[in-house]
SEKE-444371 format. One line per 5 residues: their letters; for each residue y, z, x of N, C-alpha, C, O, CB. Coordinates in nm, 4 decimals, decimal comma, always signed. Glycine has a CB too. Example, Ala and Ser with C-alpha at 12.3 -4.5 7.8 and 13.67 -1.06 7.14 Angstrom:
2
AS	-0,5690:+0,7800:+1,3190:-0,4500:+0,7800:+1,2300:-0,3300:+0,7800:+1,3200:-0,3319:+0,8465:+1,4236:-0,4473:+0,9046:+1,1308 | -0,2250:+0,7080:+1,2850:-0,1060:+0,7140:+1,3670:+0,0030:+0,7870:+1,2900:+0,1138:+0,8039:+1,3409:-0,0598:+0,5725:+1,4084
This chain:
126
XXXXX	+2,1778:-2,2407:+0,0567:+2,2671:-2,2630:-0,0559:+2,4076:-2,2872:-0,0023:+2,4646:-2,2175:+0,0816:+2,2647:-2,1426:-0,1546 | +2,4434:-2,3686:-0,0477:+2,6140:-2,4098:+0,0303:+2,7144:-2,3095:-0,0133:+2,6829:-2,2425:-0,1117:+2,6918:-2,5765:-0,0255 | +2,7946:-2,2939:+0,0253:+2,9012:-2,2364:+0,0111:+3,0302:-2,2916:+0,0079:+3,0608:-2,4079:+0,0342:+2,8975:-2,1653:+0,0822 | +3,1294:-2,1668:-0,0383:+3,3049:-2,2774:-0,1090:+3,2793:-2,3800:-0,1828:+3,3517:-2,4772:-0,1607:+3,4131:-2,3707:+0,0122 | +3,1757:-2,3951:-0,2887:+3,2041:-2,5582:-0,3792:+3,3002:-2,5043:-0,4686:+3,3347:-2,6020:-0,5350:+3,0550:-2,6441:-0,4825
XXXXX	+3,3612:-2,4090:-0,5075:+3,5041:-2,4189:-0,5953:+3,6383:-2,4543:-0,4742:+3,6415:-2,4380:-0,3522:+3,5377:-2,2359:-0,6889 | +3,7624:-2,5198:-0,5918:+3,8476:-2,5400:-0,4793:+3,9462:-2,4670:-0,6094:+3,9014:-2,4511:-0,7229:+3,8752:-2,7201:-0,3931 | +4,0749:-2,4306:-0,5712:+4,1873:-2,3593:-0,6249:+4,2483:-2,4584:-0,7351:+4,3533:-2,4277:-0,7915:+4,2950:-2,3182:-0,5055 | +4,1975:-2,5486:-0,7578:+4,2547:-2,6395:-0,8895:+4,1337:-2,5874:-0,9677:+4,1399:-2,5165:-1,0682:+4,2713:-2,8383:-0,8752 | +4,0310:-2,6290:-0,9122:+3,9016:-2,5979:-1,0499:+3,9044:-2,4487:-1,0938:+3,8625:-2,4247:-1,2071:+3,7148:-2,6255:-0,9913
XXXXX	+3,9470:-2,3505:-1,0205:+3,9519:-2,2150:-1,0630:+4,1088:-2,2117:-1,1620:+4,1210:-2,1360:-1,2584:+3,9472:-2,1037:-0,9097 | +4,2054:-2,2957:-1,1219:+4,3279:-2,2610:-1,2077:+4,2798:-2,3120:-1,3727:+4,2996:-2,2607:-1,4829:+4,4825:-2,3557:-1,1406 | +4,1994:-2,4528:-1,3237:+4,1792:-2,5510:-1,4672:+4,0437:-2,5098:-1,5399:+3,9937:-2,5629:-1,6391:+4,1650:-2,7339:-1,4271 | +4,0018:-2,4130:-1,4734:+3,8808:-2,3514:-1,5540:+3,8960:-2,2353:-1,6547:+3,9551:-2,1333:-1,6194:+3,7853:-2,3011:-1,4579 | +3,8396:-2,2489:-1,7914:+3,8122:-2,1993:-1,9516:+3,7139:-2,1855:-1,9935:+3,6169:-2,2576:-1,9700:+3,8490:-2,2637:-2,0461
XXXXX	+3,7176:-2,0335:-2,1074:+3,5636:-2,0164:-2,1248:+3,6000:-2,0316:-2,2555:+3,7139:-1,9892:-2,2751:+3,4710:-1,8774:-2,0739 | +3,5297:-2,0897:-2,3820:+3,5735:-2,0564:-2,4620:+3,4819:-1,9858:-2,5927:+3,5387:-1,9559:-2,6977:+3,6404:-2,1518:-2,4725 | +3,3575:-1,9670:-2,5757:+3,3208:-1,8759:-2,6893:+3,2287:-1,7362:-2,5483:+3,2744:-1,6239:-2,5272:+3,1823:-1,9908:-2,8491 | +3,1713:-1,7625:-2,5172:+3,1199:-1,6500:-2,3891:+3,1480:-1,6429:-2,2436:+3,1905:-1,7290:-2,1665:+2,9855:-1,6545:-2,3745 | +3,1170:-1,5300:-2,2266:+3,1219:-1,5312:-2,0443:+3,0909:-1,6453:-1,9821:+2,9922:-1,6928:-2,0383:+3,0206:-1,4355:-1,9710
XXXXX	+3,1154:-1,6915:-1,9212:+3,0393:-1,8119:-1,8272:+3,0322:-1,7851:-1,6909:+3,0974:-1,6846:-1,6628:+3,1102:-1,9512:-1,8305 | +2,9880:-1,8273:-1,6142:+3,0141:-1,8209:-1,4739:+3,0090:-1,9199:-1,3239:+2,8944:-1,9095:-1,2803:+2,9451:-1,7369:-1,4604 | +3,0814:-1,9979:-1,2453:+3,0796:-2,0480:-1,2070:+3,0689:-2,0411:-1,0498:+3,1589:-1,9756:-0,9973:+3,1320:-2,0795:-1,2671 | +3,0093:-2,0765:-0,9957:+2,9363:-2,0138:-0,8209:+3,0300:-2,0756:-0,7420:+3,0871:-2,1817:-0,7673:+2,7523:-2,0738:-0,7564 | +3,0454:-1,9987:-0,6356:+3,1073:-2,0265:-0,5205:+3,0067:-2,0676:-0,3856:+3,0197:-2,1440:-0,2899:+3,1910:-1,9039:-0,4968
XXXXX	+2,9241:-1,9949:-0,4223:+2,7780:-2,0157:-0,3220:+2,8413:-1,8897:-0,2302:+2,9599:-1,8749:-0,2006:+2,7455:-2,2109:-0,2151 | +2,7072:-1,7872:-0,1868:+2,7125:-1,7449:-0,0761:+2,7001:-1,5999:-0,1804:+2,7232:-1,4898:-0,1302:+2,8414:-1,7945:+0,0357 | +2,6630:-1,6119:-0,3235:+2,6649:-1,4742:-0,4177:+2,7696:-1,4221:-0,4838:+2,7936:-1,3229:-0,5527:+2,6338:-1,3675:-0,3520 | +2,8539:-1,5675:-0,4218:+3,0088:-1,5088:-0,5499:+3,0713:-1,6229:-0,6275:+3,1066:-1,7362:-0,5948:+3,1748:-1,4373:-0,4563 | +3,0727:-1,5711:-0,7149:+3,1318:-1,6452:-0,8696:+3,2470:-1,6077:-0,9039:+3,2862:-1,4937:-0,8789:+3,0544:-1,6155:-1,0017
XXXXX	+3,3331:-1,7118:-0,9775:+3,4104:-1,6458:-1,0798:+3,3839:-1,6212:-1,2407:+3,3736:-1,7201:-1,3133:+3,5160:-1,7100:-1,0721 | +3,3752:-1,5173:-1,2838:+3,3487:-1,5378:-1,4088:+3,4535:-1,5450:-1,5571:+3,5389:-1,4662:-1,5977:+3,2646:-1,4462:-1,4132 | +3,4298:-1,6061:-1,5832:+3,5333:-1,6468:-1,7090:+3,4725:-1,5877:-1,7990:+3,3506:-1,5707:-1,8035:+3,5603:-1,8006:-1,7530 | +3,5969:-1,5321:-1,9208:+3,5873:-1,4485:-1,9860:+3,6797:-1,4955:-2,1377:+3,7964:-1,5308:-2,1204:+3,6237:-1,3319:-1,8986 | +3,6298:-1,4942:-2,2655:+3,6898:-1,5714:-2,3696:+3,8288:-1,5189:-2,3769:+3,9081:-1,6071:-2,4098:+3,6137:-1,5618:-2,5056
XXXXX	+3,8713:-1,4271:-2,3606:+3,9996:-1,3810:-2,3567:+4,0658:-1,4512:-2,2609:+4,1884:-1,4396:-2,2638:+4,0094:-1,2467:-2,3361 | +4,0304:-1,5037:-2,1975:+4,1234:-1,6064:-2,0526:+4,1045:-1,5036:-1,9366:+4,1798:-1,5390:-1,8458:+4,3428:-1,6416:-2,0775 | +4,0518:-1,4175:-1,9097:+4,0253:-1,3108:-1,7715:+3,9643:-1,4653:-1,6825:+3,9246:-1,5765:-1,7172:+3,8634:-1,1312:-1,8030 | +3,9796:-1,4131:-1,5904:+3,9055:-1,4724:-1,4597:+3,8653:-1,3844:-1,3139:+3,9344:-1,3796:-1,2121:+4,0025:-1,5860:-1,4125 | +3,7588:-1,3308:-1,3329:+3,7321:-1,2147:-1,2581:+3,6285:-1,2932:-1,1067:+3,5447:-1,3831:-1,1132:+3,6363:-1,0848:-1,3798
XXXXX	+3,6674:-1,2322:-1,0089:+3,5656:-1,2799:-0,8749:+3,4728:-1,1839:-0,8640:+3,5124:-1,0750:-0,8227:+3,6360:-1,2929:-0,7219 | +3,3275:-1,1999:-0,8980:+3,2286:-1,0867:-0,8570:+3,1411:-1,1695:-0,7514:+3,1389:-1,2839:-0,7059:+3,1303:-1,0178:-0,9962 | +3,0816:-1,0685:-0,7394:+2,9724:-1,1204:-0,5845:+2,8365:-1,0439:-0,6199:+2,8511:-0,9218:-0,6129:+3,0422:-1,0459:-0,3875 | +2,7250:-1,0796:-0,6515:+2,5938:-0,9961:-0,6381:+2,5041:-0,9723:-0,4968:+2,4970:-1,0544:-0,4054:+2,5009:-1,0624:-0,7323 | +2,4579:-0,8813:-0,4994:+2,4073:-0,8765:-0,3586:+2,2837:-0,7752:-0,3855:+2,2836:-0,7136:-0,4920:+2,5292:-0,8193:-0,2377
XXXXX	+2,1827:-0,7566:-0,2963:+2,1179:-0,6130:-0,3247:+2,1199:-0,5250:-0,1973:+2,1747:-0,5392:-0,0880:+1,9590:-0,6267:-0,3748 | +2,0628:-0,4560:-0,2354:+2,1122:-0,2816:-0,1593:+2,0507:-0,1720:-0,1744:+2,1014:-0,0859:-0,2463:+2,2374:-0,2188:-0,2019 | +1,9132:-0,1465:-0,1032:+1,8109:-0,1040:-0,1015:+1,7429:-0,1046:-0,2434:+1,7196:-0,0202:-0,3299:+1,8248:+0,0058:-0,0412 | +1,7211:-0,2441:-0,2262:+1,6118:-0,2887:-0,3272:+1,6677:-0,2867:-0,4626:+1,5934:-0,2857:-0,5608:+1,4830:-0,1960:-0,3247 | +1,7847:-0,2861:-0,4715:+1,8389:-0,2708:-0,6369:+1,9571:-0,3815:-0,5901:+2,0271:-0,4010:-0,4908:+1,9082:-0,0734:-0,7108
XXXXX	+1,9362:-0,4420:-0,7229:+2,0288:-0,5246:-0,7697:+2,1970:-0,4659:-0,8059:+2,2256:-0,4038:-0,9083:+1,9570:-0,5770:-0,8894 | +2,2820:-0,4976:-0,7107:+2,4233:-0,4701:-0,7698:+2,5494:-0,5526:-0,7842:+2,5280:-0,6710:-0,7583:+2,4662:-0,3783:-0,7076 | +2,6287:-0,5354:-0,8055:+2,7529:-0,6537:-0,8379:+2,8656:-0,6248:-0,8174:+2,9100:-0,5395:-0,8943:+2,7711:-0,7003:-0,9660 | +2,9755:-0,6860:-0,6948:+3,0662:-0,5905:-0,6090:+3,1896:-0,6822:-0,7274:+3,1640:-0,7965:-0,7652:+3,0710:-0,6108:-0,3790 | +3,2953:-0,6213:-0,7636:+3,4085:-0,6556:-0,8228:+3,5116:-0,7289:-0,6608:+3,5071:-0,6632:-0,5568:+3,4746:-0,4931:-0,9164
XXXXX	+3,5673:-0,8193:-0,6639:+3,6224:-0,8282:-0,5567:+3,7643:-0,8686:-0,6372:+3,8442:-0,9288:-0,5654:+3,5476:-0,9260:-0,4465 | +3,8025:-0,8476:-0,7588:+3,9102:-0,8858:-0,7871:+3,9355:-1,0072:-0,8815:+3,8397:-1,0769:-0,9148:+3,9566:-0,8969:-0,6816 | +4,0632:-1,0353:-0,9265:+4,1334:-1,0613:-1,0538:+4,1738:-1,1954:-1,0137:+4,1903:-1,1966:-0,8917:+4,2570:-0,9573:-1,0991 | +4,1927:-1,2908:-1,0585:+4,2325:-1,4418:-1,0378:+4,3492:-1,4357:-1,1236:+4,3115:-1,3769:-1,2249:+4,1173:-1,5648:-1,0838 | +4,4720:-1,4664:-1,1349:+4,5210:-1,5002:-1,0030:+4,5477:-1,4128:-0,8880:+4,5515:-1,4493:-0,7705:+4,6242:-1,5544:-1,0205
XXXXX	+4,5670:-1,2876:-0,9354:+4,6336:-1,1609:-0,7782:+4,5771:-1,1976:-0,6621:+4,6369:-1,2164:-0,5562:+4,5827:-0,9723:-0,7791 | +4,4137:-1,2121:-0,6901:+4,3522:-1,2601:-0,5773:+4,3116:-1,4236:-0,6058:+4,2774:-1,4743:-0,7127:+4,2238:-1,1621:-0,5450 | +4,3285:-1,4920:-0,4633:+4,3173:-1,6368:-0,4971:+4,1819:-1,6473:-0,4593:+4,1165:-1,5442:-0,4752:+4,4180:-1,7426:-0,4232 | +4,1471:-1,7053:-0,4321:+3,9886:-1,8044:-0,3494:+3,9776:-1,7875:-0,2288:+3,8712:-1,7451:-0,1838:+3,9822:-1,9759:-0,3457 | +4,0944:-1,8191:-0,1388:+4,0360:-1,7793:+0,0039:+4,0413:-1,5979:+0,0115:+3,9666:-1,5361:+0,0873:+4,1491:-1,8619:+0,1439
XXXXX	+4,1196:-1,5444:-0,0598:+4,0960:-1,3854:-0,0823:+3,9673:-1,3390:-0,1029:+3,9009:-1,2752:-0,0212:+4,1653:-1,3342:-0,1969 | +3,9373:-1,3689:-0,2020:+3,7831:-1,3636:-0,2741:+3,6909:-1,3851:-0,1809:+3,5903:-1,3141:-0,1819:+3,7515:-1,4716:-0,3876 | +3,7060:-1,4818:-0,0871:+3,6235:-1,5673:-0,0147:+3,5839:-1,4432:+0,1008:+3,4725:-1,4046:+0,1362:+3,7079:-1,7218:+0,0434 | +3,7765:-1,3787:+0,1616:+3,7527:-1,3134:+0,2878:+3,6637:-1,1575:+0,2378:+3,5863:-1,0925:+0,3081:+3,9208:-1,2883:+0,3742 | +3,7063:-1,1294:+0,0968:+3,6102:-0,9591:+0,0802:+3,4914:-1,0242:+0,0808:+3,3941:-0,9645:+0,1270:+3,6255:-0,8391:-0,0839
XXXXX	+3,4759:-1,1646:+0,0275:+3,2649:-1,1657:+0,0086:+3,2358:-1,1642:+0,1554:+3,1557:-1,0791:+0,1940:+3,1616:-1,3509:-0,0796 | +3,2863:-1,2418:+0,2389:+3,2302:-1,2288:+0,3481:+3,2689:-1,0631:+0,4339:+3,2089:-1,0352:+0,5377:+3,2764:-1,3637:+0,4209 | +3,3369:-1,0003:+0,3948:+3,3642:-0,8343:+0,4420:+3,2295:-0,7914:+0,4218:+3,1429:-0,7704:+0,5067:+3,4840:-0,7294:+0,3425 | +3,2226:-0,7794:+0,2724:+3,1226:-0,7499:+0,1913:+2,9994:-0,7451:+0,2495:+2,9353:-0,6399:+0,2512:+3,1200:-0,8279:+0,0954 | +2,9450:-0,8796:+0,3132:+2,8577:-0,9385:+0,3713:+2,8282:-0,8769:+0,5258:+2,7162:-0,8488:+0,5684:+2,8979:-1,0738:+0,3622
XXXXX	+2,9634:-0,8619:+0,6041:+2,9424:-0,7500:+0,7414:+2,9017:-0,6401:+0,7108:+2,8507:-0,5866:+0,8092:+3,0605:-0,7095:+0,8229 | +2,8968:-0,5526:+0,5855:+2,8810:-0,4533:+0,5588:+2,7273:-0,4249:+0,5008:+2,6520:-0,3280:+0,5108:+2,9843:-0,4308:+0,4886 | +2,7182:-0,5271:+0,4494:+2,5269:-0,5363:+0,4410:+2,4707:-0,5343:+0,5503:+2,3764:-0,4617:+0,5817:+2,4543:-0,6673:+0,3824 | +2,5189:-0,6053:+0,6091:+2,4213:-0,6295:+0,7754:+2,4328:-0,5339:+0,8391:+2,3431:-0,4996:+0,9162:+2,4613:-0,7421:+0,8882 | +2,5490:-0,4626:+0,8244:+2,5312:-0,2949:+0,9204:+2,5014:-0,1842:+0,8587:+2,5359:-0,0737:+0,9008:+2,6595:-0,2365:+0,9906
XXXXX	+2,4118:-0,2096:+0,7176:+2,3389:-0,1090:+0,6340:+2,4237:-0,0220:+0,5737:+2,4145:+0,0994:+0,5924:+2,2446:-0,0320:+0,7056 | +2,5186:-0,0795:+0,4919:+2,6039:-0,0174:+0,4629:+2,6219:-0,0788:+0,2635:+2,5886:-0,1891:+0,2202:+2,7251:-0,0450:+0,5912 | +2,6700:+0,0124:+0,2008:+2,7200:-0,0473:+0,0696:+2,8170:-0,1059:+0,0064:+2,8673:-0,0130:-0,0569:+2,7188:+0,0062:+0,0126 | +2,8603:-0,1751:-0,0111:+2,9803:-0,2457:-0,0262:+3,0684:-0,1814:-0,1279:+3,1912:-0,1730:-0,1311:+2,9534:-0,3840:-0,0610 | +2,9764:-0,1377:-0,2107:+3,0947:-0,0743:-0,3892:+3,1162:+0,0325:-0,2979:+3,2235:+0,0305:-0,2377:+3,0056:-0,0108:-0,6055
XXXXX	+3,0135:+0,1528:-0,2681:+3,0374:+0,2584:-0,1799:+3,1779:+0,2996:-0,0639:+3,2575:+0,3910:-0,0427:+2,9247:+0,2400:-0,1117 | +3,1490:+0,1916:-0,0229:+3,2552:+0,1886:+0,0950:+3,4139:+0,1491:+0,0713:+3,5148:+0,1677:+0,1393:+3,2023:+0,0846:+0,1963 | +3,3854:+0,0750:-0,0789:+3,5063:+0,0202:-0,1667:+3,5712:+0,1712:-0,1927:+3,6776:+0,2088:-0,1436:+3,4542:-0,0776:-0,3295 | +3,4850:+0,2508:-0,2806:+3,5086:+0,3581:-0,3241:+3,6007:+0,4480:-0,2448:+3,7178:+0,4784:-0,2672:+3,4001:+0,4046:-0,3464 | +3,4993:+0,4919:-0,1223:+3,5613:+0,5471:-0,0248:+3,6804:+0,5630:+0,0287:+3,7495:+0,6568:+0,0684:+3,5240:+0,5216:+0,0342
XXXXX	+3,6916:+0,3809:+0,0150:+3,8657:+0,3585:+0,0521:+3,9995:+0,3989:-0,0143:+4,1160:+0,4282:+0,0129:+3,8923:+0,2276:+0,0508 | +3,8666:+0,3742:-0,1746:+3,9872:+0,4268:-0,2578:+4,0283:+0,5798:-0,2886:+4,1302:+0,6152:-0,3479:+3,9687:+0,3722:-0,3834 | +3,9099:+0,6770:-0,2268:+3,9368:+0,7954:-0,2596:+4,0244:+0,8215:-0,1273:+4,1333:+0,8716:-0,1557:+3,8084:+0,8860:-0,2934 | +4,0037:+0,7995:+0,0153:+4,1236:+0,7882:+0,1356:+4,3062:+0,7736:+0,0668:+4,4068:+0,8439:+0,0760:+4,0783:+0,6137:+0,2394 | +4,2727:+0,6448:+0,0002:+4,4069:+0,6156:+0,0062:+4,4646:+0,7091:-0,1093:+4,5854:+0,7317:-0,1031:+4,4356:+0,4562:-0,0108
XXXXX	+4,4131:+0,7499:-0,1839:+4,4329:+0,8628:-0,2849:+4,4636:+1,0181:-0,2266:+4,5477:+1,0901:-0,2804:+4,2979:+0,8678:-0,3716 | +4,3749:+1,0654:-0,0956:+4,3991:+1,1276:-0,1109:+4,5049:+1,1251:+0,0812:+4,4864:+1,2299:+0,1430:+4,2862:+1,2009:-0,1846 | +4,5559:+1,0676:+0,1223:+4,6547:+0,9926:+0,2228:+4,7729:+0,9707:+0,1186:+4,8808:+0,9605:+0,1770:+4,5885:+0,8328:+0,2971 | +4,7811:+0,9616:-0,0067:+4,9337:+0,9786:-0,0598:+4,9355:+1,1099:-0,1057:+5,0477:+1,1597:-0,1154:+4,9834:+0,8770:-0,1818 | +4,8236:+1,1908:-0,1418:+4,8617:+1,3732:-0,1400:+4,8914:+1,3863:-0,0176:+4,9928:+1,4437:-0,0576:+4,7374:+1,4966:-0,1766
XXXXX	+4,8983:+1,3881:+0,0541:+4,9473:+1,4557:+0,1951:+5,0728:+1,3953:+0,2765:+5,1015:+1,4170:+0,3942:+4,8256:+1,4469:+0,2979 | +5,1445:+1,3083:+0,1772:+5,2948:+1,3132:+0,2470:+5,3745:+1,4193:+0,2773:+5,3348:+1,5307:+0,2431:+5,3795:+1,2527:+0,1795 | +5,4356:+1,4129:+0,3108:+5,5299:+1,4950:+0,3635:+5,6003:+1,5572:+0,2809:+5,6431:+1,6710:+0,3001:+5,6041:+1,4410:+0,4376 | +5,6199:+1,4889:+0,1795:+5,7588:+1,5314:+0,0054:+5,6530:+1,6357:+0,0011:+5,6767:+1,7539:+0,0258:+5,7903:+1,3884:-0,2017 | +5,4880:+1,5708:-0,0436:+5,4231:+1,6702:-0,1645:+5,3970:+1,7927:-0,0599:+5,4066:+1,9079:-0,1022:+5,2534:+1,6024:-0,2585
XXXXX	+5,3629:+1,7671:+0,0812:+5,3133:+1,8929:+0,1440:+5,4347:+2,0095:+0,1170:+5,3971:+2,1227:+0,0865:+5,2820:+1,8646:+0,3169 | +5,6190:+1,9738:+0,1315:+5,6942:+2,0321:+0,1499:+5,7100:+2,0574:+0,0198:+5,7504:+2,1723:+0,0019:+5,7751:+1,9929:+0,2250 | +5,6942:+1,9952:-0,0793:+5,7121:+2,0725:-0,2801:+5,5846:+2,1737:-0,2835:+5,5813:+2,2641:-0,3670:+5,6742:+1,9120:-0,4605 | +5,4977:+2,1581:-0,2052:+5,3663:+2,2531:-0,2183:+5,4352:+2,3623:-0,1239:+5,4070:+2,4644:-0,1866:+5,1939:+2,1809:-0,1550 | +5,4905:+2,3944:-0,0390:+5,5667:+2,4971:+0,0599:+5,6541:+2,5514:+0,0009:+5,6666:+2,6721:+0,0213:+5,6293:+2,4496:+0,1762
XXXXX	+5,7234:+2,5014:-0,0697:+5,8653:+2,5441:-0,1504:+5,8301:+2,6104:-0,2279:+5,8938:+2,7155:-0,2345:+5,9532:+2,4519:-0,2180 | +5,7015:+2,5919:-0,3407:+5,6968:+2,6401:-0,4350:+5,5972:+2,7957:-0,4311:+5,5697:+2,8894:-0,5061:+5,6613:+2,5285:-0,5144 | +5,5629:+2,7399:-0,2659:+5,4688:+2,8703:-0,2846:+5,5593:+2,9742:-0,1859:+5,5464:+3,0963:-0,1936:+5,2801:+2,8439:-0,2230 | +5,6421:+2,9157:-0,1027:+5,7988:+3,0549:-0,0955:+5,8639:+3,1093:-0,2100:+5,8945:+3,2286:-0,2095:+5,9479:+2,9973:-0,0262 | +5,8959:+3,0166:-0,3357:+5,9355:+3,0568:-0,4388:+5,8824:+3,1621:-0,4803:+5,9487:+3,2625:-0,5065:+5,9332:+2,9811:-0,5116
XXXXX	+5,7546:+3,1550:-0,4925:+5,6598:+3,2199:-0,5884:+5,6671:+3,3691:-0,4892:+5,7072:+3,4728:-0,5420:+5,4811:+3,1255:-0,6112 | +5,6262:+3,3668:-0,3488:+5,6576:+3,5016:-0,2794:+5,7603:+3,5710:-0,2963:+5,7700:+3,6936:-0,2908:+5,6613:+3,4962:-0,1629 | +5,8693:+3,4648:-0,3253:+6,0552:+3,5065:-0,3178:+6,0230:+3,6385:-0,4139:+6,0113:+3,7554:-0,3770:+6,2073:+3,3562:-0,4124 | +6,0141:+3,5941:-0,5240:+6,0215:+3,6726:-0,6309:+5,9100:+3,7207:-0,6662:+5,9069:+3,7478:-0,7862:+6,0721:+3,6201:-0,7256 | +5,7647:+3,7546:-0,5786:+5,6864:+3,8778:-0,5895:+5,7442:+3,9688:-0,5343:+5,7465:+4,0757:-0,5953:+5,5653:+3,8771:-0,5425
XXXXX	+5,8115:+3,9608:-0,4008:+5,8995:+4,0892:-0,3069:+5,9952:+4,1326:-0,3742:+6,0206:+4,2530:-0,3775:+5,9718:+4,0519:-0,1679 | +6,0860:+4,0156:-0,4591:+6,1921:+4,0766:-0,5270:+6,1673:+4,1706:-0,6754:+6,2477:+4,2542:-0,7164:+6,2812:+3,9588:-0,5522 | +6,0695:+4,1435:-0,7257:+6,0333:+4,2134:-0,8404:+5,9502:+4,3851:-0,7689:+5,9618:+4,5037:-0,8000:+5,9138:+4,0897:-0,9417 | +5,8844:+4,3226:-0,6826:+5,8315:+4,4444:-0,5969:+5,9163:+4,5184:-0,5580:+5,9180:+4,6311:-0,6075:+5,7650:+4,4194:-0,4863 | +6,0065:+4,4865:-0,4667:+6,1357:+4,5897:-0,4189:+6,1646:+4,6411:-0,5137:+6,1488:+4,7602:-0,4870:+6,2647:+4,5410:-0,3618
X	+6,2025:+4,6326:-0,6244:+6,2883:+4,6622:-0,7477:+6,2731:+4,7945:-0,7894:+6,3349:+4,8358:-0,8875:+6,2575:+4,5757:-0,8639
């Protein structure tokens, strides 16, 4: 099955206008148009024997060769037995939890729990 037959004009000049539609990129990823004017990039793939459908993002934020580079990510990640939404996930719970552990929140989490001692000793002394 070929791959890249959309080019970045046919994705700008493309409209759905009463249902979803969907238009192939080849290689398991489409964009799908949506009557509201959405233009979403999904990719289907399977993954131990079940059918699933990786979101790779929003048209315009992400363009075509974007789309293009997660399907093919996507695609290294099958071949080394791995899940693609899964590993999406993953990243996103990392980077979630890599902004709890700056430095501000570790030191407002320190402060507040000296606070809180400050004034168990001081009510204690009393």
């Amino acid at each position: 099955m070929p791959t890249n037959r959309l080019t970045e004009l046919a994705v700008r000049n493309a409209k759905c206008v009463s249902k979803r539609k969907k238009l192939s990129d080849g290689g398991s990823m489409y964009l799908e148009l949506h009557p509201n004017g959405g233009k979403y990039w999904r990719m289907n793939y399977q993954f131990q024997k079940k059918e699933k459908t990786l979101a790779l993002g929003v048209w315009p934020q992400t363009s075509l060769v974007e789309a293009r580079h997660k399907r093919d990510e996507a695609k290294m990640l099958l071949k080394s037995g791995k899940d693609p939404n899964l590993e999406k996930k993953k990243l996103k719970s990392n980077a979630v939890l890599d902004q709890g552990n700056s430095f501000g929140s570790i030191s407002e989490e320190w402060f507040e729990r000296m606070q809180h001692e400050w004034s168990e000793d001081y009510f204690h002394d009393s």
